[in-house]
C-alpha positions in Angstrom: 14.6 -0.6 -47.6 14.5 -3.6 -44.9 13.0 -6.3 -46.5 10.9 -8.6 -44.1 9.6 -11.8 -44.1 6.0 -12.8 -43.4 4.3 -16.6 -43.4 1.4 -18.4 -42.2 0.4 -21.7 -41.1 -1.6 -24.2 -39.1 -0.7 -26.0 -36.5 -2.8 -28.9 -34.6 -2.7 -28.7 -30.6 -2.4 -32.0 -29.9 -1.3 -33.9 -33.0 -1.5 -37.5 -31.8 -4.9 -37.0 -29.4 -7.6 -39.5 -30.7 -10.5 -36.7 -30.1 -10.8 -33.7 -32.1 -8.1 -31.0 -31.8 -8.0 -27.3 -31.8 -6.2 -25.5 -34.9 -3.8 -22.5 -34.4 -3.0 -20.2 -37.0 0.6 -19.3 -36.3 2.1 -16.4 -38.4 5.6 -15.7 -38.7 6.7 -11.6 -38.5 9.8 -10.1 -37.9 11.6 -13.2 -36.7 8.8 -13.5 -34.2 5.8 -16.1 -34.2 2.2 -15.0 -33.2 -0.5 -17.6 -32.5 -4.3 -17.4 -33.3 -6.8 -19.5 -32.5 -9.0 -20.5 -35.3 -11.9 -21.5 -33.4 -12.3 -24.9 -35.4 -11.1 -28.6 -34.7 -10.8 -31.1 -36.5 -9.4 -35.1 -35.9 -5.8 -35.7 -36.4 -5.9 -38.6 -38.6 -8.1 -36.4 -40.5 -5.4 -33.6 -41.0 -3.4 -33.2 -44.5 -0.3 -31.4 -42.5 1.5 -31.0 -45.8 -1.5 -29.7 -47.9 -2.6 -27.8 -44.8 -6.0 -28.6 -44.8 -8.5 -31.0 -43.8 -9.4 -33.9 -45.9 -12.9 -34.7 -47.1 -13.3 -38.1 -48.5 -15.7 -40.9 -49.4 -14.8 -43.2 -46.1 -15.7 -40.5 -43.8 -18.8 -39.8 -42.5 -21.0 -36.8 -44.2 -21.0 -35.4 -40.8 -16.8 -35.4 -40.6 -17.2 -34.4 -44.2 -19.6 -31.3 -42.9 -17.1 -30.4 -40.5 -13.9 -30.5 -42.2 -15.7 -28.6 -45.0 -16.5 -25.7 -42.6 -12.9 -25.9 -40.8 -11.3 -25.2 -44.6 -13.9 -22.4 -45.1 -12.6 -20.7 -42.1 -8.8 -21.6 -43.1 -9.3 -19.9 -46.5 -10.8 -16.5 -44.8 -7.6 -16.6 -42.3 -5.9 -17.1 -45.4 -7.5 -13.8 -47.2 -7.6 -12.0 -44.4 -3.4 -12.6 -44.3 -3.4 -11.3 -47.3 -5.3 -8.4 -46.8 -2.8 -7.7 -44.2 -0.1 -7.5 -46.3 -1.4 -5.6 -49.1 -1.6 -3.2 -46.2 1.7 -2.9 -45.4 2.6 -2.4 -49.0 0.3 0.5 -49.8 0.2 1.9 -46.1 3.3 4.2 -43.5 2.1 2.1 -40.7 5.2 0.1 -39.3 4.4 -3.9 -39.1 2.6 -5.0 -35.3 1.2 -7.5 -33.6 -1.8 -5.4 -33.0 -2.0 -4.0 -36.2 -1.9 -8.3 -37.8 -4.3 -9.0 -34.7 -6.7 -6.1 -36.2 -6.8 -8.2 -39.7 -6.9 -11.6 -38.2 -9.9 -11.3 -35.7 -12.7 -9.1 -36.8 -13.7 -8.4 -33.4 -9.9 -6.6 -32.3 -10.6 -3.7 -34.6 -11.4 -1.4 -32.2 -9.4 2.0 -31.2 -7.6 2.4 -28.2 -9.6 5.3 -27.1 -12.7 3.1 -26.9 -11.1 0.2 -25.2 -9.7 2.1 -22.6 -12.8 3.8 -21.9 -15.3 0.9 -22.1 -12.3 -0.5 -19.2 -13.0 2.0 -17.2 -16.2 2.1 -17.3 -16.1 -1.5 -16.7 -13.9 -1.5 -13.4 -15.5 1.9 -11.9 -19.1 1.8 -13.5 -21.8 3.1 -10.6 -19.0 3.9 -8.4 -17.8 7.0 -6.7 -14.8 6.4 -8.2 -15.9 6.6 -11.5 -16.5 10.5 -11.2 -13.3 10.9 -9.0 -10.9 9.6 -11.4 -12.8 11.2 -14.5 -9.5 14.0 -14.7 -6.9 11.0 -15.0 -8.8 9.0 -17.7 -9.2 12.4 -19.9 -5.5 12.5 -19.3 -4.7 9.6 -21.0 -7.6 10.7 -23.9 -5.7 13.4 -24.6 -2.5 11.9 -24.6 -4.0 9.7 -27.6 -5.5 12.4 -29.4 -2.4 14.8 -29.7 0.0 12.2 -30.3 -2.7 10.2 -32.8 -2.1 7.2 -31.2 -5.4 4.8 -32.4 -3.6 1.4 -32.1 -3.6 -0.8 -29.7 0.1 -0.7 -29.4 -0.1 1.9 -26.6 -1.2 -0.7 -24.3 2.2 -2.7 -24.4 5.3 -2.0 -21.9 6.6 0.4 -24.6 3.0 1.9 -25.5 3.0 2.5 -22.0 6.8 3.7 -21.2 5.8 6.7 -24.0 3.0 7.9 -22.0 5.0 8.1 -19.1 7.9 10.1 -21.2 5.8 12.3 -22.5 3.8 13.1 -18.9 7.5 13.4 -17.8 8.2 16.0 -20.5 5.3 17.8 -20.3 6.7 19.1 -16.2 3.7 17.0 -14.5 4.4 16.9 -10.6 5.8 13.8 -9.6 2.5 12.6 -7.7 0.3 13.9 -11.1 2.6 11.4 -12.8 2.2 8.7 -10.4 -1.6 9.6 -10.3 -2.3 9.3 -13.9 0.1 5.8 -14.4 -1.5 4.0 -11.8 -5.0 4.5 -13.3 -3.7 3.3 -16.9 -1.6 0.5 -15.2 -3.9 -0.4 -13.6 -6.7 -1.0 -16.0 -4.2 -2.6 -18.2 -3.0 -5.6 -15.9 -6.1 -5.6 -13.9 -8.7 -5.1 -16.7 -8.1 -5.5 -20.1 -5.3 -8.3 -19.4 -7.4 -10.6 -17.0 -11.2 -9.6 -17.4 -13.2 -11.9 -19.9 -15.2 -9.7 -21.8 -11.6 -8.0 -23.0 -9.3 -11.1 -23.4 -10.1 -11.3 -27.0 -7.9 -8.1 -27.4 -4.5 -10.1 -26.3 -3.6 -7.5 -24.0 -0.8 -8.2 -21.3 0.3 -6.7 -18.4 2.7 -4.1 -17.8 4.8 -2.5 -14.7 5.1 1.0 -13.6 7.9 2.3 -11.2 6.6 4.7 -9.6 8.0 7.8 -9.0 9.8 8.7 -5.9 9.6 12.0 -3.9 12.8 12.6 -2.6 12.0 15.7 -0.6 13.4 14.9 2.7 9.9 16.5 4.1 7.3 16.1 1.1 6.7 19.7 1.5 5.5 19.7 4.7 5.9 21.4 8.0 5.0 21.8 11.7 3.4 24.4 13.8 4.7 25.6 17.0 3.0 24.7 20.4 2.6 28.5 21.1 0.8 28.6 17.2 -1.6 25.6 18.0 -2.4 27.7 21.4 -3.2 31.0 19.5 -6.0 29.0 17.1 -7.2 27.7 20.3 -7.8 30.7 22.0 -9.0 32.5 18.6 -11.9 34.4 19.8 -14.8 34.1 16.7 -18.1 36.2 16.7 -20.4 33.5 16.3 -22.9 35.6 14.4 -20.0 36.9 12.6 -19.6 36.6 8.7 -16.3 35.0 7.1 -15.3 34.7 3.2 -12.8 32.6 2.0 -12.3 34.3 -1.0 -9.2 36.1 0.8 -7.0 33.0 1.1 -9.1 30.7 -2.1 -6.6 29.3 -4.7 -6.5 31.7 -7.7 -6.2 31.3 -11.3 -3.5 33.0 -13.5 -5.7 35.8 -13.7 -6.2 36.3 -9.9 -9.7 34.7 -10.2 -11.4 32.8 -7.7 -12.9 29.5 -8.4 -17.0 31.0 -8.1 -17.0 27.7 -5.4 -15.0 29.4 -2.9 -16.7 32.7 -3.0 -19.4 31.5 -0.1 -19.2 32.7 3.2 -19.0 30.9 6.5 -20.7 32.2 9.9 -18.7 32.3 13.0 -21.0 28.5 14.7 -18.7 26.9 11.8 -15.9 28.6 11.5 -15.6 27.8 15.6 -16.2 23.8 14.4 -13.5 24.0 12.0 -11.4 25.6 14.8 -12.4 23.1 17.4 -11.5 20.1 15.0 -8.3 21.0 13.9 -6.8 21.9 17.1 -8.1 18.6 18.2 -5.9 17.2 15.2 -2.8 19.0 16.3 -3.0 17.2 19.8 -4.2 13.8 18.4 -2.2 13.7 14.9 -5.0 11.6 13.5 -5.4 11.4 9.4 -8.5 13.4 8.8 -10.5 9.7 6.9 -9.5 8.3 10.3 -10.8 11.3 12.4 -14.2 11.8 11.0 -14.1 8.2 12.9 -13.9 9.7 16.1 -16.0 12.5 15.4 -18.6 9.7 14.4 -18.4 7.8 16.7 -17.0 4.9 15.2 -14.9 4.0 17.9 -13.2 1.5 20.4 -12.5 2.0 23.9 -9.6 0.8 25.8 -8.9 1.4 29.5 -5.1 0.4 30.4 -3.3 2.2 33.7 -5.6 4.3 34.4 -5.7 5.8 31.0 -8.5 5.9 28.7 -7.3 5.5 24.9 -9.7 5.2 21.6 -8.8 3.1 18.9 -9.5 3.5 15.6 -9.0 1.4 12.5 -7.5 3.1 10.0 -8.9 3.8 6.6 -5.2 4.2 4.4 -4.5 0.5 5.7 -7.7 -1.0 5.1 -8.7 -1.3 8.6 -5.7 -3.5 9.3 -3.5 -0.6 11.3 -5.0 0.8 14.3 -4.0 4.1 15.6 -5.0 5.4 19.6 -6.5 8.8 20.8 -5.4 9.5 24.3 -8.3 11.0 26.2 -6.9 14.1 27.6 -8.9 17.2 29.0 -8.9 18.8 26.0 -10.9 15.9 24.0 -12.6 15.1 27.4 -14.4 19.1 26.6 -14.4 18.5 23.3 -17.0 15.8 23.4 -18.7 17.1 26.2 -19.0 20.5 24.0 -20.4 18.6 20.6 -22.6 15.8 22.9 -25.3 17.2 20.6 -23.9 16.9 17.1 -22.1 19.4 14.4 -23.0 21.9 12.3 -20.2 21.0 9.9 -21.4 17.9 7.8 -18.0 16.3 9.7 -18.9 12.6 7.7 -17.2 14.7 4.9 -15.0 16.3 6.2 -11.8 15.0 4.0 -14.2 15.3 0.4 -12.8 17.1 -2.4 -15.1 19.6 -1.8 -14.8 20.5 1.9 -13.8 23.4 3.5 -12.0 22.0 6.1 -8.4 23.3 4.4 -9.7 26.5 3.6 -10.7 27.0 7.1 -7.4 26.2 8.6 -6.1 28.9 6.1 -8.4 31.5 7.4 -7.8 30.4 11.0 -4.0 31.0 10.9 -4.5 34.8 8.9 -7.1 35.6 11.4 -4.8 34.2 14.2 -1.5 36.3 12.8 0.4 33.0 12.0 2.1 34.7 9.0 6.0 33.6 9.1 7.7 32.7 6.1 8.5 29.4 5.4 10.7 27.8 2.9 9.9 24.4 1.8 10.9 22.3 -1.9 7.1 22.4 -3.9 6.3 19.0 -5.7 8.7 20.3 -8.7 11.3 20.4 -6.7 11.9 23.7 -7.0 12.3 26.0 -3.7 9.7 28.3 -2.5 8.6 30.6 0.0 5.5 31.0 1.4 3.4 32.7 4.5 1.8 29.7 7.0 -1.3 30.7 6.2 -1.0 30.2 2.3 0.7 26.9 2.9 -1.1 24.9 5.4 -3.5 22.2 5.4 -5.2 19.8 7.5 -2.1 16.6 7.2 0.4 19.4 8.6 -1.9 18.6 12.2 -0.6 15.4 11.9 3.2 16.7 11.3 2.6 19.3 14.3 1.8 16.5 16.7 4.4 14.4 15.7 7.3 17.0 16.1 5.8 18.6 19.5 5.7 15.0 20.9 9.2 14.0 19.8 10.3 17.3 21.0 8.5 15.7 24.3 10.7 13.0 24.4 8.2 10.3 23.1 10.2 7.3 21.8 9.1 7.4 18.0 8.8 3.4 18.1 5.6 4.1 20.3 4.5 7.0 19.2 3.9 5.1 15.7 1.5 3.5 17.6 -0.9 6.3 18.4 -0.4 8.1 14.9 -1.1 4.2 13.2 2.1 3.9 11.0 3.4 0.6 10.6 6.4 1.0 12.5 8.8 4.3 13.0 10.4 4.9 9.8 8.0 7.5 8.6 8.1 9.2 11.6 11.9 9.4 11.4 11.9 10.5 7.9 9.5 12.4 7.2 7.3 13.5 10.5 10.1 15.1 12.5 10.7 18.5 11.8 13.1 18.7 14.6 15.7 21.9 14.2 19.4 21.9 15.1 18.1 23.3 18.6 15.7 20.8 19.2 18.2 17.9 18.8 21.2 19.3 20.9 18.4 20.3 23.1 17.1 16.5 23.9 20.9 15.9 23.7 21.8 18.1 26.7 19.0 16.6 28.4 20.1 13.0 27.8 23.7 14.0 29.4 22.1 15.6 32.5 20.2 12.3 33.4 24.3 10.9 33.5 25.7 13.4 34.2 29.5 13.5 33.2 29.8 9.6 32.9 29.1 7.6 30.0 25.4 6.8 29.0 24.5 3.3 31.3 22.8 0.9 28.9 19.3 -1.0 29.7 19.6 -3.9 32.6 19.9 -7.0 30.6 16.2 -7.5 32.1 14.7 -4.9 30.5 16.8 -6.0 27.1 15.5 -9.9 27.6 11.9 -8.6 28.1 11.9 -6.7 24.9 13.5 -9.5 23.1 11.4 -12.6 24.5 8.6 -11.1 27.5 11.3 -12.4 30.3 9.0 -11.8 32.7 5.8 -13.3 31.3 7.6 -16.6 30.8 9.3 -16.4 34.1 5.7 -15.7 35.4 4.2 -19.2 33.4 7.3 -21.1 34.8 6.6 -20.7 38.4 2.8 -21.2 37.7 3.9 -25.1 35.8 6.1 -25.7 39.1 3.2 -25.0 41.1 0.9 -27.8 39.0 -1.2 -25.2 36.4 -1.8 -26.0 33.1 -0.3 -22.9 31.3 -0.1 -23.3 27.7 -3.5 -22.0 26.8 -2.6 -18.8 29.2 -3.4 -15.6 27.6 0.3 -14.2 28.0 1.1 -17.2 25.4 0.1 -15.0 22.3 2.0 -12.3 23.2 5.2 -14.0 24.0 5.3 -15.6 20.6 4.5 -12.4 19.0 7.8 -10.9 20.8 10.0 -13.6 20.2 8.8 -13.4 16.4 9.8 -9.5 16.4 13.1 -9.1 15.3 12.7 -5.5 15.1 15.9 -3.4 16.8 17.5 -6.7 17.3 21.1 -5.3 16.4 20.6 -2.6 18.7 19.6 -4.3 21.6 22.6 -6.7 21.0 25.0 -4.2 21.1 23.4 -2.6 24.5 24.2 -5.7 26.3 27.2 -7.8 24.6 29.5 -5.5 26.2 28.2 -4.7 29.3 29.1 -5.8 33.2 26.2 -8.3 33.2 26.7 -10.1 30.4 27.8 -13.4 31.6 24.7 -12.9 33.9 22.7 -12.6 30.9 23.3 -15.5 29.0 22.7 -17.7 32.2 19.1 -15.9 32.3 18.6 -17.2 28.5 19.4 -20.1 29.3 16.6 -20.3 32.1 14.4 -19.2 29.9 15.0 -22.3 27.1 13.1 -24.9 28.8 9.6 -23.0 28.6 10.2 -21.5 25.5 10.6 -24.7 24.3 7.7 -26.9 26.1 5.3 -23.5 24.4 6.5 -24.4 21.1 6.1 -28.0 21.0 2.4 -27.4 23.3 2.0 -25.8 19.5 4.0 -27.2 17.1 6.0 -23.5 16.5 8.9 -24.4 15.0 9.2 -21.0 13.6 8.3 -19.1 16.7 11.8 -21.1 18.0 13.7 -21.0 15.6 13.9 -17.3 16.0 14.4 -18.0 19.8 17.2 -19.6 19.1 18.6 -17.4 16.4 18.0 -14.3 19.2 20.3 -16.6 21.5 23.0 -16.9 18.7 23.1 -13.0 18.1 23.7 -13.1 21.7 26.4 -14.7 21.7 24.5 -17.3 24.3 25.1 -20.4 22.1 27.1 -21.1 18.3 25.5 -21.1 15.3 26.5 -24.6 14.8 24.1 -25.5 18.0 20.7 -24.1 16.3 18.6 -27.4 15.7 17.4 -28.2 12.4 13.3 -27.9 11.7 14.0 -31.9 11.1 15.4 -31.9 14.6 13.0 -30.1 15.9 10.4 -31.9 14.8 11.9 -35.7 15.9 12.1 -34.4 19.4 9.1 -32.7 19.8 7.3 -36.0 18.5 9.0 -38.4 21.0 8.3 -36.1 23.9 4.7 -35.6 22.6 5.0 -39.3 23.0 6.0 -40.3 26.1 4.1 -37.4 27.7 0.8 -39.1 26.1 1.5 -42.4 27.7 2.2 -40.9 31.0 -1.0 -39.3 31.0 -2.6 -42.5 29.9 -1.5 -44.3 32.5 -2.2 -41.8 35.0 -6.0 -42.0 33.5 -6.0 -45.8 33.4 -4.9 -45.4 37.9 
């Protein structure tokens, strides 16, 4: 048997302060130290380090005397309750912990690990909707505890924690059930029980999850054809018809439907649902961000003739926007529901809508029955009708694959579906076949015909790399005698200076073309007012990446980029000469 060694003692906080101190109990366990806080103090001078207590004595005062007295009372129960501890471990199976020592040595920690997590949860989501919604994930972790008869509040540490996510891993939970049910218990660790007052007594501290990646190269999902999106459309529905959706429900193992799902729909909805999601296939909107539009909750944006809405949207916190193109499909669309819904369309992405069922019963009724294969969340292959399979975010995948099919650059088409930039829609969105692409391919070689493909002008390249023509624009207006630096344009030059997205392949379009030596002259034009902007503002960043576009150029050596020191000595004598010319243009 391992034999271990335990001791205890008290420390001062600040041994030489001339005020009273605070007192730590400090334990020694398993070659590792655990502090305590005795919730006494007492004067240094007044501290018998050797003896460990603190003194009482005729020359102090009877109210230091009262004092100390009641500082060695509460030494003396740390002491016992030490003890107590380990008698413990002598009589007891339970392996030595900090939790299970922190359970002896504050009254108040002796509390199960069942109870704290729930009285954390209840704290964070109390009188929320989220308190209900996550319900499923707590009870996850409950039972986790109870079949594993885990009490301690050990399973809160990175280990605690790592086991949970073994044995969620073992039991052949999905990937996102995985990720679903760590994030809730991560997350009330480090963000409750770690940081919140009311649960600092516990010593909790924070812990990491990695969550778990889905490496399907299409999460499951799939696109409809154009001709399939057509054949909802023109779906004719007897209004006054009847429709059950107990045909395509989600069963049980023993063919049961959910009772839920057992109601019937009339034909006035069933045509809504149809209406809506078609209007998803041609928008690709999230449905959270298209109840928006179907709200009302909208912007209005009129550029080239072209009316666009925008909508801020929900998965980024309202800090993405993504764009509605006003076609004549939505143009009927809102001229059809001018007077309102009978779907409840504010919940229309609720766990309890029948929005997804709907699209199910759409696409049987509509004969959209092929087989697709697709990788389930497992992992595992499977094959399934449409009709079985789809849901409302394959819209979203349908309207991105028809419009790449299009030839809409995926860098702008980001912009209307409202992901950050294109790398989703690369990755994930296109379902492009082998077809599609030696399709666009063919195309591509017909606009060149049997030459090689002729790269951007270097005008087109300098405008996506620094708004050529904007600054061109602001030059000729300073020759002419405006004040520009308060221009509009300014904002958006600086933005595209800033963006070094595509840099390398812009680079390569023009370092080896005809018109390169051309193009570094045009740079060079372009230095003086990129500069005079940046100093009008003091943007020595917004420069700094000018000049760094000009090195990847090739336009001047990385030994020629100015220091933000340089930067900064210039632009403050200039500043200062051009203040005394207008002051002595003033004082004439």
């Amino acid at each position: 048997m391992k034999q271990l060694l335990y001791n205890m003692h008290f420390n001062l906080r600040k041994s030489k302060a001339s005020k009273p101190t605070n007192i730590n109990c400090v334990v020694y366990m398993n070659g590792k130290q655990y502090y305590f806080a005795t919730g006494v103090k007492i004067l240094p001078c007044q501290w018998d380090k050797k003896r460990q207590i603190a003194v009482i004595s005729n020359v102090q005062s009877r109210i230091e005397n009262y004092n100390n007295k009641v500082v060695n009372d509460k030494l003396e129960e740390l002491k016992e309750q030490f003890t107590n501890f380990l008698e413990y471990l002598c009589r007891s199976e339970d392996k030595p912990s900090y939790y299970l020592l922190r359970s002896f040595m504050i009254k108040s920690a002796n509390i199960k690990a069942a109870e704290l997590i729930t009285k954390a949860y209840d704290y964070k989501y109390g009188g929320t909707t989220a308190h209900k919604n996550y319900k499923s994930r707590l009870n996850a972790f409950l039972k986790y505890l109870t079949k594993q008869k885990k009490s301690s509040l050990d399973v809160f540490t990175q280990a605690g924690f790592n086991e949970y996510v073994k044995y969620l891993k073992d039991s052949g939970a999905t990937k996102s059930a995985i990720n679903a049910d760590c994030q809730l218990i991560e997350r009330l660790i480090s963000k409750v029980m770690a940081v919140e007052s009311p649960f600092l007594e516990y010593g909790i501290s924070t812990v990491i999850y990695n969550k778990e990646k889905d490496v399907r190269p299409d999460k499951g999902r799939f696109a409809l054809e154009e001709s399939e999106v057509n054949s909802i459309a023109n779906l004719k529905i007897n209004e006054y018809g009847d429709f059950s959706f107990e045909d395509i429900a989600p069963k049980d193992k023993n063919g049961k439907v959910n009772p839920k799902y057992r109601s019937h729909k009339d034909g006035r909805e069933l045509t809504e649902y149809r209406d809506i999601f078609v209007l998803q296939c041609r928008c690709g909107q999230r449905v959270s961000d298209l109840v928006q539009f179907l709200c009302g909750n909208i912007e209005t944006i009129v550029e080239g003739g072209q009316t666009f809405y925008e909508l801020k949207t929900k998965k980024s916190q309202k800090k993405e926007s993504a764009f509605i193109l006003q076609d004549d499909y939505v143009n009927c669309f809102q001229k059809r529901y001018a007077n309102g819904f009978i779907v409840d369309v504010s919940k229309l992405d609720s766990n309890n809508s029948y929005y997804n069922l709907a699209i199910k019963k759409l696409c049987k009724m509509a004969g959209i029955n092929r087989i697709i294969t697709y990788r389930d969340s497992k992992d595992i292959e499977c094959r399934q009708p449409v009709y079985e399979k789809i849901t409302s975010h394959d819209a979203r995948h349908t309207f991105i694959t028809i419009m790449l099919k299009k030839g809409f650059a995926p860098d702008r088409l980001c912009w209307m579906t409202g992901h950050r930039d294109d790398t989703m829609i690369k990755q994930i969105y296109s379902h492009l076949t082998s077809n599609d692409k030696a399709k666009a391919l063919a195309e591509e070689m017909g606009k060149v015909g049997d030459s090689m493909p002729i790269v951007n002008s270097h005008k087109d390249v300098l405008d996506r790399l620094f708004s050529r023509s904007a600054i061109i624009k602001l030059s000729r207006q300073e020759e002419d005698g405006l004040f520009v630096y308060r221009d509009a344009s300014i904002a958006d030059i600086k933005a595209t200076i800033n963006n070094v997205d595509h840099l390398d392949e812009l680079v390569d379009e023009v370092v080896t073309s005809d018109n390169y030596e051309e193009l570094k002259q045009e740079c060079k034009n372009l230095y003086e007012m990129v500069w005079a902007i940046g100093r009008y503002d003091t943007d020595i960043e917004m420069f700094r990446r000018f000049q760094y576009k000009l090195y990847r150029l090739g336009v001047i050596r990385k030994e020629d980029q100015l220091s933000i020191e340089s930067i900064n000595k210039k632009w403050y004598v200039e500043n200062f000469y051009q203040t005394e010319i207008e002051d002595a243009m003033l004082s004439v």
